[in-house]
N, C-alpha and C positions, 0 to 999 in steps of 0.2 A: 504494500500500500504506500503511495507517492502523497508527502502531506504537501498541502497547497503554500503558495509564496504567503499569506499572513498566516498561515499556524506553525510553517515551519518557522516565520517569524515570533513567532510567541513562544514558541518549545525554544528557538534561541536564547529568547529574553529570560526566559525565566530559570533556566539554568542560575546566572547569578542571584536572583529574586531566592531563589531555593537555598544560596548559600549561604547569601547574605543575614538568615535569619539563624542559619548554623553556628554561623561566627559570632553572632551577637549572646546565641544560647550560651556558647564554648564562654565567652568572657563574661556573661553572667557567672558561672557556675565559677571561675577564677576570682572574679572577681573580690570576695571576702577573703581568700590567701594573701592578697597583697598587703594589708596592713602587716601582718605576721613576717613575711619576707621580706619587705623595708626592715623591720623591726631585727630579727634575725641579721640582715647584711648590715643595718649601725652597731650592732650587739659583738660580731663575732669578725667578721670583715675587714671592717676598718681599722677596726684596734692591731689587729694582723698586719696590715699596709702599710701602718705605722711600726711598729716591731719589723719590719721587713727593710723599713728607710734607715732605722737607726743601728740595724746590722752593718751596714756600708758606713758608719760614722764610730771616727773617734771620739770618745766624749766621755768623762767623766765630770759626775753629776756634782762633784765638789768645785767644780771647777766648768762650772754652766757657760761662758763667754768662750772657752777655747774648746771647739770642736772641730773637725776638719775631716771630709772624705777620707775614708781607710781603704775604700774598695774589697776587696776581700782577705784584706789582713783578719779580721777578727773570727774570719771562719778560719783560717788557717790557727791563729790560736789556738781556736776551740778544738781542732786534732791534733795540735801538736804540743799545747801543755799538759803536763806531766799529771796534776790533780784532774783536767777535766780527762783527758783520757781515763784516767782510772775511775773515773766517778761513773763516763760511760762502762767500762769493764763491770762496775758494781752494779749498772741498769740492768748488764743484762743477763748478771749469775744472778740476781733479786727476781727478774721477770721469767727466767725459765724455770728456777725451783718452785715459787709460788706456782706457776701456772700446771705446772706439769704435776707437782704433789694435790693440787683440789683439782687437778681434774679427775686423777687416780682415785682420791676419796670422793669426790661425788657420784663418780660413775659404782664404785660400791653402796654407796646410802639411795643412786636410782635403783640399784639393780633389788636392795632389799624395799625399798617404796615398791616397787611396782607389783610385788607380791599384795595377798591379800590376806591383811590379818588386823586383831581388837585393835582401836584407836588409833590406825592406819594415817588418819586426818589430825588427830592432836599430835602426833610423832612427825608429821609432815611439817606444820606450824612449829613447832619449836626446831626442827633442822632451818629451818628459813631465816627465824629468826636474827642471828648473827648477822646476814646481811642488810636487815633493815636498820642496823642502826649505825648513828651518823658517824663516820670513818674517825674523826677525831676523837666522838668520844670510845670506841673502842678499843685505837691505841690507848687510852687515858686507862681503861678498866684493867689491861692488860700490863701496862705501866706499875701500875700500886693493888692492884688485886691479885693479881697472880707473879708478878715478878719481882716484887718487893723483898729483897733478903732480909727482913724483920716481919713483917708482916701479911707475907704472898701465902696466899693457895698454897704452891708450889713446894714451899720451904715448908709449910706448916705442916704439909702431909710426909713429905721426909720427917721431921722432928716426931711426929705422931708412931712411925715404923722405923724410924731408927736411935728415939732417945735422945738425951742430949749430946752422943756423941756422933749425932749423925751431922753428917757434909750438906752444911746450907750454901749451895753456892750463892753469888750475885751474879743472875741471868745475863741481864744487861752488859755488865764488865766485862762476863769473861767469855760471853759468847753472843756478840751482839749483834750480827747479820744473821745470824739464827733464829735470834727472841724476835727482830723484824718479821722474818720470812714468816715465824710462828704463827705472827697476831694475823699478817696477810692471807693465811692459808687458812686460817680459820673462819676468817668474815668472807673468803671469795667460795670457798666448800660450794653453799649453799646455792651459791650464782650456778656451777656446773652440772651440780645435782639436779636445779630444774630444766635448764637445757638435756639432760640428757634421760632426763626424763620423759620429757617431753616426744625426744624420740622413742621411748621403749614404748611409750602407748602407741604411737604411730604404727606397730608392727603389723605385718598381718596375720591374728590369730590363726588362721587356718593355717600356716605354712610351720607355724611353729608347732601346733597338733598333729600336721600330717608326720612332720620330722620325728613326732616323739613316738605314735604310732609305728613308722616303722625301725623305733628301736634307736635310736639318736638319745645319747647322754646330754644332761645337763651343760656338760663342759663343751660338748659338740654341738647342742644347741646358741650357746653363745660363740661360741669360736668362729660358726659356719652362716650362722643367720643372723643373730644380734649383731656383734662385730661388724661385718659389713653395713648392716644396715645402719650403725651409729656412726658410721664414719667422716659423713657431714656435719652431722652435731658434733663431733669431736671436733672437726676444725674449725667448727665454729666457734664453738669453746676455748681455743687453743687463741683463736683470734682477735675476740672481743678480751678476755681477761688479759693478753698481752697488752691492746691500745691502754685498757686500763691501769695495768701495774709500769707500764712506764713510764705513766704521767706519775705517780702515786708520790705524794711529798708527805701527808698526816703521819703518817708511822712511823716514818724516819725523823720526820722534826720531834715529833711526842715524846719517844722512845731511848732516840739516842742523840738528837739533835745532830746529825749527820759526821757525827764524831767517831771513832774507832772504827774505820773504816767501810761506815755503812752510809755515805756521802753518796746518794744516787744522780744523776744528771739535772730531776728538777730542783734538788735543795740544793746542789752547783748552781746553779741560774738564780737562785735567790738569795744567796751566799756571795754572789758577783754581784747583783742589784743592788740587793739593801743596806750589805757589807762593803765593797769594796768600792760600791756606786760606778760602777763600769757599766754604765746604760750598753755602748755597744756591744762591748762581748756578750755581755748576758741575756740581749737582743738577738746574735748569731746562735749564739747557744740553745735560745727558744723555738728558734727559726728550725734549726735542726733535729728539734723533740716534734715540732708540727709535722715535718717533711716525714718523721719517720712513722708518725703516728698515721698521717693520712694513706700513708703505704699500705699496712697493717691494715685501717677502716677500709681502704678497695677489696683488699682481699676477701673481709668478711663479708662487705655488702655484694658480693658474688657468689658466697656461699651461701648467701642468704636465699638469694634471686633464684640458684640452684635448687634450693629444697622447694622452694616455692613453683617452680615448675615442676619436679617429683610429685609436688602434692596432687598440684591441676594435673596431672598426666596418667592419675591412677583411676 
């Protein structure tokens, strides 16, 4: 069928008339994020831009009138002096024990949640716990409740089973990247536990019954179908609690004040700031905790995008 010169003109016309109200829909329905996103890019953005300028500048803040282009001296600092490299060294023996120890215990506290047995839900809520509360004061609890060699948990049940000739050590003193990793591993537990919980209910019941039916052990059952199938939530796990522990400054200001060798790269940068008042270096120095963190956030938000087409595709 041949349309006539004024309909075929009007099926022209209205091709845009049809779009036109498409685009107006689309920026309706946008339209209330934009406050939020202004809001967001003055919030997080700009402050960046800024931290980004005064990486490229000499400048100490004692001394506000004499500043001068550095170019990339202060990122060369930042790898080549002797404290910030080890502080990074200390980022990243802090970020793989913490992350790799609560992953390992939460993936045991999923693997016993996912069973079904009394109180399943009050035992859930208190493993959680630890994580809801606010990271400073955690360290703080951890600090004078438990690590106090006068009045800690810790000592007082040595003294309880060994009398008073039992060994009270000082946590802190004598073993203080430890007592850090400690408090870390204990408030992050609870973060991997629900991630990887989360997957174990994802499974599909059937596959795990047919396995067991024909004769598939517990240890086979997780080796050959759990395992694999946790393997995205593991890295996601692995992902998200890395961006987090290598921003991580509470624990170590709390704890040890970044002293006896548990100085990690963000209380370097605040240690340059506040202390030394080296706007720029500690500018470079931030610049390179963003660069490495936004790394780490792509990878996760891929792994994410990944499960989430696993999900849609089942």
């Amino acid at each position: 069928m041949t349309l006539t010169t004024p309909a075929r003109a009007a099926a022209v016309s209205g091709r845009p008339a049809a779009r036109r109200p498409n685009r107006m829909r689309a920026w309706a329905t946008r339209a209330p994020l934009l406050p939020a996103l202004v809001f967001m890019i003055v919030v997080t953005q700009l402050p960046f831009v800024a931290t980004l300028v005064l990486s490229f500048l000499d400048w100490n803040a004692l001394y506000p009138d004499d500043r001068r282009f550095a170019g990339f001296a202060n990122y060369g600092e930042v790898l080549s002096s002797p404290d910030l490299r080890g502080s990074v060294w200390t980022t990243i023996l802090l970020t793989v024990t913490v992350v790799l120890v609560s992953l390992l215990l939460g993936l045991l506290l999923a693997l016993l949640l996912d069973r079904r047995f009394r109180g399943r839900a009050a035992v859930r809520t208190l493993l959680i716990a630890p994580f809801l509360l606010v990271p400073i004061a955690a360290a703080l609890m951890w600090k004078h409740l438990l690590f106090n060699p006068e009045y800690g948990l810790f000592n007082g049940i040595l003294h309880a089973i060994g009398g008073d000739g039992a060994v009270q050590p000082d946590w802190i003193s004598e073993m203080p990247l430890l007592a850090v990793e400690a408090a870390l591993i204990w408030q992050w537990t609870p973060f991997m536990m629900l991630i990887l919980l989360a997957g174990l209910q994802s499974r599909d019941p059937q596959l795990v019954e047919a396995a067991r039916m024909d004769g598939a052990s517990d240890w086979q059952v997780f080796a050959h179908i759990t395992l694999p199938h946790l393997r995205r939530y593991l890295e996601l796990g692995v992902l998200l609690g890395s961006v987090y522990i290598v921003q991580n400054f509470d624990a170590v200001f709390t704890l040890t004040s970044g002293g006896l060798g548990t100085a990690n790269l963000p209380y370097t940068i605040y240690q340059t700031f506040y202390q030394a008042h080296e706007n720029g270096l500690a500018s470079a120095a931030g610049v390179i905790v963003v660069i490495g963190s936004i790394i780490l956030a792509t990878f996760a938000l891929r792994v994410v995008s990944s499960l989430f087409r696993e999900e849609v595709s089942r």
